[in-house]
VOGU-3710 file (C-alpha; in Angstrom, 3 decimals, decimal comma):
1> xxxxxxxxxx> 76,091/-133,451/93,996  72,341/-132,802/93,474  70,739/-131,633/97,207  72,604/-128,548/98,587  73,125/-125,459/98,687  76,312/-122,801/97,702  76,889/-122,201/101,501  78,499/-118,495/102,820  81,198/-120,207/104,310  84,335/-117,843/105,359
11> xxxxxxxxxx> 86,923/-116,800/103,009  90,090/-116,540/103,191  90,943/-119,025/106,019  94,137/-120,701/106,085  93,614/-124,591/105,335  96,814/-126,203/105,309  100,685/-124,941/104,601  101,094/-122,950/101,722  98,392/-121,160/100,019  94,981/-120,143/101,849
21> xxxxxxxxxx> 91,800/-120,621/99,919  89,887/-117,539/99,242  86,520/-118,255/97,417  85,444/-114,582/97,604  87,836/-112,252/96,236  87,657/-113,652/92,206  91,145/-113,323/91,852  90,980/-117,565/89,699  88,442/-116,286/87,116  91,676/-114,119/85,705
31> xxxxxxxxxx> 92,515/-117,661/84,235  89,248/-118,048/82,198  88,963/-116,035/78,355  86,185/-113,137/78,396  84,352/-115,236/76,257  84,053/-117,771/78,563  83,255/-115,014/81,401  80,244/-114,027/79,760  78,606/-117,023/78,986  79,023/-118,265/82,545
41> xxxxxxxxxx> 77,460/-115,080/83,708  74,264/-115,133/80,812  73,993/-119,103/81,909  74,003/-118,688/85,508  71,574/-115,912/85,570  69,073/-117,817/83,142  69,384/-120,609/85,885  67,964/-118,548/88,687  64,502/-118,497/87,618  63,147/-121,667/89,080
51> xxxxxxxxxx> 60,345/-121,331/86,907  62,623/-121,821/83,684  64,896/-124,492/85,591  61,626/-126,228/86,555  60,282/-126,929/83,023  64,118/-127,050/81,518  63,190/-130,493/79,346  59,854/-128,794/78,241  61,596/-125,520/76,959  64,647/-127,587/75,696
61> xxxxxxxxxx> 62,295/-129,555/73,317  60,012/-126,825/72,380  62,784/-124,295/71,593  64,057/-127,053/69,093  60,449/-127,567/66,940  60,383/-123,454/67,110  63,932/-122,985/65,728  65,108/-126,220/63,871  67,496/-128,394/64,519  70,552/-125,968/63,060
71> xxxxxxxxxx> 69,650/-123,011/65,280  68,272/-124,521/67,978  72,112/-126,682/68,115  73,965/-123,486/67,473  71,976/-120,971/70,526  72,430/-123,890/72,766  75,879/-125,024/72,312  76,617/-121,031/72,631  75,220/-121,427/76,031  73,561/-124,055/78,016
81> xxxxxxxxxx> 75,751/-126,624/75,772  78,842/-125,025/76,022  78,671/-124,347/79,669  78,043/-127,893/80,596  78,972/-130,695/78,197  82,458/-130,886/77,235  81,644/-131,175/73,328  80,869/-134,417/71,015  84,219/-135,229/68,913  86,995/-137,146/70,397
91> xxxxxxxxxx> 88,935/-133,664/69,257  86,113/-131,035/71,627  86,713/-133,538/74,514  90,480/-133,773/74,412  90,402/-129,779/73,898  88,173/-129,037/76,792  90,473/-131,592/78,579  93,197/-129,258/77,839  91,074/-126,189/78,957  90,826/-127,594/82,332
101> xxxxxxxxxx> 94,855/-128,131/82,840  95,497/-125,478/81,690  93,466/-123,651/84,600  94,722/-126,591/87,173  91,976/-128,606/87,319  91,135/-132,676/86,218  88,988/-133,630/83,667  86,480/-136,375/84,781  84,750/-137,621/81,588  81,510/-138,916/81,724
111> xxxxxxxxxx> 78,726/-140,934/79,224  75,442/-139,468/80,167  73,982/-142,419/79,018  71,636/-144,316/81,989  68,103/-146,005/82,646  65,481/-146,064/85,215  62,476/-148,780/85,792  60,168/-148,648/83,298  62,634/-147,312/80,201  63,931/-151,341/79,734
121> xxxxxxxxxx> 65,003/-151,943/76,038  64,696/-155,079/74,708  67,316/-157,349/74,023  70,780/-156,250/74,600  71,693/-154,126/71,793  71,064/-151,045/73,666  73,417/-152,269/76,726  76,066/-153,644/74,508  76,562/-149,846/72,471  76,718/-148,133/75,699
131> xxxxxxxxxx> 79,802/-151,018/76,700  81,474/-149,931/73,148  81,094/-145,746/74,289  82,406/-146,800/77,939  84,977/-148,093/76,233  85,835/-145,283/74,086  85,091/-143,493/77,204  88,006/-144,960/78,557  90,808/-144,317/75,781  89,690/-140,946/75,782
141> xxxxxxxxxx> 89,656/-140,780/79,620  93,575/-142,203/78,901  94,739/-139,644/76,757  93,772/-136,741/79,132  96,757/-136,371/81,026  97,935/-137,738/84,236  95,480/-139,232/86,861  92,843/-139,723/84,542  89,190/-140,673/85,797  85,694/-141,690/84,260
151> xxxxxxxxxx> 81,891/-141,952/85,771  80,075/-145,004/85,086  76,446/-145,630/84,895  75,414/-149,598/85,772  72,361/-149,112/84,321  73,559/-147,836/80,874  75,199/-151,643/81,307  72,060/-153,388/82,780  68,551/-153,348/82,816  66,682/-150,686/85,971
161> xxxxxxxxxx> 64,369/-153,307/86,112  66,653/-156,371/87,218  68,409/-153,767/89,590  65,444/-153,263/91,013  64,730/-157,145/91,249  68,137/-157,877/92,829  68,247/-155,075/95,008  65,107/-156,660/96,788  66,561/-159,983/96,854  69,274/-158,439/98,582
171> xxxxxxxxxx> 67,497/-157,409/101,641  66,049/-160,615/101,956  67,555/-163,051/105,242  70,492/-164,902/103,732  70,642/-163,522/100,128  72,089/-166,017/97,379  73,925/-163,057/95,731  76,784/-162,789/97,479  79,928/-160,747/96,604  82,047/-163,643/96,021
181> xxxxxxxxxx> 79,473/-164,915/94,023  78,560/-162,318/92,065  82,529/-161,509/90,996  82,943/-165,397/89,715  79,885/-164,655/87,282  81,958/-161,710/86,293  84,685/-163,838/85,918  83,194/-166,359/83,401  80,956/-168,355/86,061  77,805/-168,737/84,350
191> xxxxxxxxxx> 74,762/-167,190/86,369  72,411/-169,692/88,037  70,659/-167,534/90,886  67,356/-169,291/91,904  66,125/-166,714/93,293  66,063/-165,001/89,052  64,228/-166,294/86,441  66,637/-167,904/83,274  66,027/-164,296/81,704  67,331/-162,332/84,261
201> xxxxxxxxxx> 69,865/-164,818/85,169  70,642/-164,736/81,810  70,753/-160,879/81,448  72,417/-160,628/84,692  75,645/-162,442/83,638  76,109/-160,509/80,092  75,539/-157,812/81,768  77,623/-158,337/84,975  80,603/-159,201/82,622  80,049/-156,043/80,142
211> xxxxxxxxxx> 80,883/-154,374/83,943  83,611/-155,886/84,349  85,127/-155,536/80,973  84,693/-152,033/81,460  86,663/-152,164/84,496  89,628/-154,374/83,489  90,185/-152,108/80,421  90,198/-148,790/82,414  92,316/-150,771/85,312  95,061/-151,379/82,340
221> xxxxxxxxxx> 94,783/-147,960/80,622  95,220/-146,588/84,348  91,682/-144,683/84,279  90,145/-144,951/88,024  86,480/-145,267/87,116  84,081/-143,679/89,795  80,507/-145,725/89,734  77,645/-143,310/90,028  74,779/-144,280/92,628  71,559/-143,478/90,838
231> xxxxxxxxxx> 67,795/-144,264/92,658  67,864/-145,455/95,986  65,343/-148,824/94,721  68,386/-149,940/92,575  71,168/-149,079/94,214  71,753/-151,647/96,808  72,275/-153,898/93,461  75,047/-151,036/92,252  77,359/-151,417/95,159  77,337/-155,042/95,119
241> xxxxxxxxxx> 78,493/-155,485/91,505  80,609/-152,506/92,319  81,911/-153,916/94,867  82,525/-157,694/93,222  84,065/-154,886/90,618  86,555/-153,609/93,468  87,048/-157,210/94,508  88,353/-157,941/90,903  90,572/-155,374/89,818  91,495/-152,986/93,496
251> xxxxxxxxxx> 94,679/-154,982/94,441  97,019/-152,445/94,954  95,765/-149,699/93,950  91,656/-148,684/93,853  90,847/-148,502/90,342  87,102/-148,685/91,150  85,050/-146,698/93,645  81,472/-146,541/94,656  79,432/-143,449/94,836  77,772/-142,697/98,415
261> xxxxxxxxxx> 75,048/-139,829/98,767  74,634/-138,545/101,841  71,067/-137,584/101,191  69,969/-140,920/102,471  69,145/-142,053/105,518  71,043/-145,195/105,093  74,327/-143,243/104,005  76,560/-143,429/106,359  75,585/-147,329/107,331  76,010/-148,877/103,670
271> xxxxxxxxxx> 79,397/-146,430/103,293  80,393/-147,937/106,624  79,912/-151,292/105,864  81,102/-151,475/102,415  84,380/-149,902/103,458  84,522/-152,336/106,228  83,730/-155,787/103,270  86,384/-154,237/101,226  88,920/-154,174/104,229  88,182/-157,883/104,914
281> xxxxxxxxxx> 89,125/-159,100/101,552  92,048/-157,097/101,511  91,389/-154,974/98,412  91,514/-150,875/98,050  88,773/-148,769/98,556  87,256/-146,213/96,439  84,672/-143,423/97,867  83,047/-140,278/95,864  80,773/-138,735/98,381  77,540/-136,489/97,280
291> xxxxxxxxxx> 74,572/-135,167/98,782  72,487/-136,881/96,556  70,482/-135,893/92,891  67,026/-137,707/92,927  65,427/-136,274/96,179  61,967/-134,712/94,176  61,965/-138,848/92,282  62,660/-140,234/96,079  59,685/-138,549/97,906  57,773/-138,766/95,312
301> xxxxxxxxxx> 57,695/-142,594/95,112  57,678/-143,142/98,572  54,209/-140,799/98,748  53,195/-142,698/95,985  53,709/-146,269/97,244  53,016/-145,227/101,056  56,475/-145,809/101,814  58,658/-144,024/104,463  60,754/-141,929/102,439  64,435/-143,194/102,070
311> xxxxxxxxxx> 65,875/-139,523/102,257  66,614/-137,159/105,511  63,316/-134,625/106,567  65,402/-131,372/105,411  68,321/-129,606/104,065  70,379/-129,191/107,261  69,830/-133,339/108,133  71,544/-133,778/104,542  74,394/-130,939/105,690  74,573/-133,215/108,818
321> xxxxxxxxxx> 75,324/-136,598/107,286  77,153/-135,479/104,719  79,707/-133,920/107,389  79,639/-138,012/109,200  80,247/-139,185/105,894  83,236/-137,143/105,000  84,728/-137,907/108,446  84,435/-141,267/107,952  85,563/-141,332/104,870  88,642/-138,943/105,511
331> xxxxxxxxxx> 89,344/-141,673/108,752  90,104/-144,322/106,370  92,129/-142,037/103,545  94,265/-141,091/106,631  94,258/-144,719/108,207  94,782/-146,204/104,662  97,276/-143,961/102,593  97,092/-144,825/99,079  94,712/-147,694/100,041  91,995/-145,745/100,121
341> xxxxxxxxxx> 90,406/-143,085/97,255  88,244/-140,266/98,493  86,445/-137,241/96,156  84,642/-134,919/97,890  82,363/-134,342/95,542  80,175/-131,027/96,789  79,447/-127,502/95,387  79,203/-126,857/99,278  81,646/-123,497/100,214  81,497/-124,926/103,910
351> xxxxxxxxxx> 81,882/-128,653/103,110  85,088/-128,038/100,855  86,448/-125,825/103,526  85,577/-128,210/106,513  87,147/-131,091/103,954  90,801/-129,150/103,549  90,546/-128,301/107,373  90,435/-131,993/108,258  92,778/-132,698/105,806  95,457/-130,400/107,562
361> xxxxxxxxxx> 94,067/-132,179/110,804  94,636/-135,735/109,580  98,082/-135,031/107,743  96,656/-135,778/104,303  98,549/-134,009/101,884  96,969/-131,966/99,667  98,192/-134,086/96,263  98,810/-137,372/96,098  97,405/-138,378/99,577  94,271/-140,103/98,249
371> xxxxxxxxxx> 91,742/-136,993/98,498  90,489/-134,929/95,695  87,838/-132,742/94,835  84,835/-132,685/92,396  82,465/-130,279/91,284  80,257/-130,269/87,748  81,681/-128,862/84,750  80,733/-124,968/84,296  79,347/-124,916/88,133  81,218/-123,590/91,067
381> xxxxxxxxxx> 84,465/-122,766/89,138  85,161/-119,814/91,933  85,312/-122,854/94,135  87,341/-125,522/91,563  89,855/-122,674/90,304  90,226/-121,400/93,755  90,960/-125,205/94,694  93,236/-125,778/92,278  95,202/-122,913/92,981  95,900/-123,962/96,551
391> xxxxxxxxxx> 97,237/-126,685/95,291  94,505/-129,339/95,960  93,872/-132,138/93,301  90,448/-131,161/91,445  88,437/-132,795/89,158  85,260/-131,314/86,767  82,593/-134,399/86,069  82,836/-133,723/82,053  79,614/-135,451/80,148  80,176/-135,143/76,507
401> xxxxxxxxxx> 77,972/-136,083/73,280  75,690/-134,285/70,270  73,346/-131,766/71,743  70,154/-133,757/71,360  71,460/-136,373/73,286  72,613/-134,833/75,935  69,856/-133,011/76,258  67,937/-134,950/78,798  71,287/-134,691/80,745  71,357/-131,253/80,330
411> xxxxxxxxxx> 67,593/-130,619/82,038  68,230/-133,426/84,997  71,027/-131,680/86,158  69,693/-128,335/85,785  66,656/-129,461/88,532  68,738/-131,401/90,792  71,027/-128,799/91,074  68,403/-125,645/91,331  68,992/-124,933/95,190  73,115/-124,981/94,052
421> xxxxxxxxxx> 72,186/-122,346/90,911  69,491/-120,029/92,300  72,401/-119,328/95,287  75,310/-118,889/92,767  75,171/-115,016/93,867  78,585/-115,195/94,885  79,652/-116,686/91,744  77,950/-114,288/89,327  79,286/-111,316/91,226  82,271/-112,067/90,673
431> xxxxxxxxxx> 82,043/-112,933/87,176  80,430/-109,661/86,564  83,883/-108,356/88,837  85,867/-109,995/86,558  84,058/-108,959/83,252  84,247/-105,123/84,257  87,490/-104,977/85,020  88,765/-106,243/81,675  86,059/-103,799/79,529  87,687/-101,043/81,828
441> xxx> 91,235/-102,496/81,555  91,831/-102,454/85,168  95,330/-104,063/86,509
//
């Protein structure tokens, strides 16, 4: 949900039979406490100085030698913390679960747990406790309430590095790992690739079946578990075990989906086809569509290898394909029925408004047709609230875990999403709206 911006879309435009949305009068943010009013508004306000969301890491792990571990945990789970992560204890996760119903909206729990080339462990120690927490991921995921859902990283599962190496083999003429292939490794098939060395065909089939473990669990708890795309250099090796994954366990119902960011170039193509693989074996379909959340990483690698860069020149190209991805996507929700999973996952005013307008169009019902909604937690919530209130189905992306650890979480997010919290005018107005009239005790 990384590369846009809030967008000053209209307001109060009717989007489908019943309730209009209405993003700009404030009226949702009656359902938060004050407390939680005013440390959205102190947050949000920190985060538009791009100089402090910038250097977020540095000042995260500075402020922590200054202060101590006890302070430094007790200011930032007060703020930052508390705004974003959904706690650490199986109890703070099931009672920000609750906070979210409460208010209408999904819960969406996610391990922030993932690796990029060059940050290999050795052995598989590392990858095998991250398959226990996706698992406990899962039960807790299960005992949120109805239509539960959970983000998955691959590469908390397997090694950035082979991702990388298989994603290359990929776009060679006639690759040897094929779908089919791939899903009978998950499936006990022992990996024998000759295009991988024994090591990584070794690490390739633990690692493929932790996956799919993963999977089958959720599948029988009845968690849908959304896979995350991460860098572009490893994810054509993400959809294909995602899709063996869909292959596996989507008959009937699509219990896995694929995430598709619209930030790339090749977007709309690899959404295309995938959709068009999964129709051919005759399994469901899952889609959560972004913009994208690595675009400073992307260009930066590209410069540095002298590559082409994988993502579009600008910020309205991105706008662009991520409208051609949502129609597509909506297309097959509306051609599919319950065949076919679709999150529009945006902080986008305009691209949530286009989404319910097409919905109407198509004669996708605004619950239970196969399309929700997903923002961040403690980001957008005029949006979410205002969502939920209409009636739509609407999920928050909760990551939960101790402060220290989700501190790197906490600092990526803040950069990829700096265009999405310097705008956030709207949103702090109306906080400060909401905030006023309670000190005043307005009706």
């Amino acid at each position: 949900m990384g590369q846009e911006r809030g967008g000053a879309a209209a307001v109060g435009r009717p989007t489908a039979k019943g309730t209009p949305l209405n993003f700009g009068d404030g009226a949702a943010f009656r359902l938060k406490s004050g407390r939680e009013l005013a440390r959205a508004l102190l947050v949000l306000r920190l985060c538009a100085f791009p100089r402090l969301v910038r250097h977020a890491g540095t000042i995260l792990a500075t402020s922590r030698k200054i202060l101590g571990a006890r302070l430094w945990g007790g200011l930032l789970r007060a703020t930052f913390y508390g705004q974003f992560v959904g706690g650490e204890t199986p109890g703070e996760v099931a009672a920000a679960a609750g906070r979210l119903r409460a208010v209408g909206l999904r819960p969406m729990l996610a391990v922030p747990t993932e690796e990029d080339v060059g940050q290999e462990k050795d052995g598989e120690e590392w990858y095998e406790a991250n398959r226990g927490a996706a698992l406990e991921c899962v039960g807790l995921a299960a005992a949120t309430g109805p239509h539960p859902m959970m983000q998955l990283k691959v590469t908390a599962l397997m090694s950035a590095r082979l991702c990388e190496t298989v994603s290359r083999r990929l776009a060679e003429p006639e690759p040897e790992l094929t779908l089919e292939r791939v899903a009978a490794v998950m499936g006990g098939e022992d990996a024998a690739f000759p295009c991988l060395t024994p090591e990584e065909n070794r690490h390739l089939g633990v690692s493929l079946r932790r996956l799919d473990d993963v999977a089958g669990h959720a599948a029988a708890r009845g968690v849908r578990v959304l896979v995350d795309a991460e860098q572009s250099y490893v994810n054509p090796a993400l959809s294909l075990a995602t899709l063996a994954l869909m292959a596996r366990h989507n008959r009937g119902s699509p219990w896995v989906w694929n995430t598709y960011q619209a930030y790339l170039q090749d977007g709309k193509r690899r959404l295309a086809g995938d959709a068009a693989a999964a129709r051919r074996r005759g399994v469901c379909f899952g889609v959560k569509l972004v913009r994208g959340a690595y675009l400073e990483l992307e260009r930066r690698r590209a410069r540095e290898g002298g590559n082409p860069e994988p993502v579009h020149p600008n910020l309205d190209a991105t706008h662009r394909s991520y409208g051609e991805c949502l129609e597509l996507a909506l297309g097959l929700a509306a051609r599919d029925g319950e065949g076919v999973g679709v999150m529009v996952a945006t902080h986008n005013e305009a691209s949530v408004l286009h989404a319910t307008q097409r919905m109407e169009e198509l004669g996708i019902p605004r619950q239970g047709g196969g399309v929700c909604f997903g923002q961040l937690l403690g980001m957008c919530d005029h949006v979410s609230l205002a969502l939920g209130e209409a009636g739509y189905a609407v999920y928050k992306s909760v990551p939960y875990g101790g402060a220290e650890a989700t501190l790197p979480y906490l600092a990526r997010r803040a950069q990829e999403n700096q265009g999405v919290l310097q705008a956030a005018r709207r949103e702090r107005r109306l906080l400060a709206r909401e905030l006023r009239r309670r000190l005043l005790r307005r009706p």
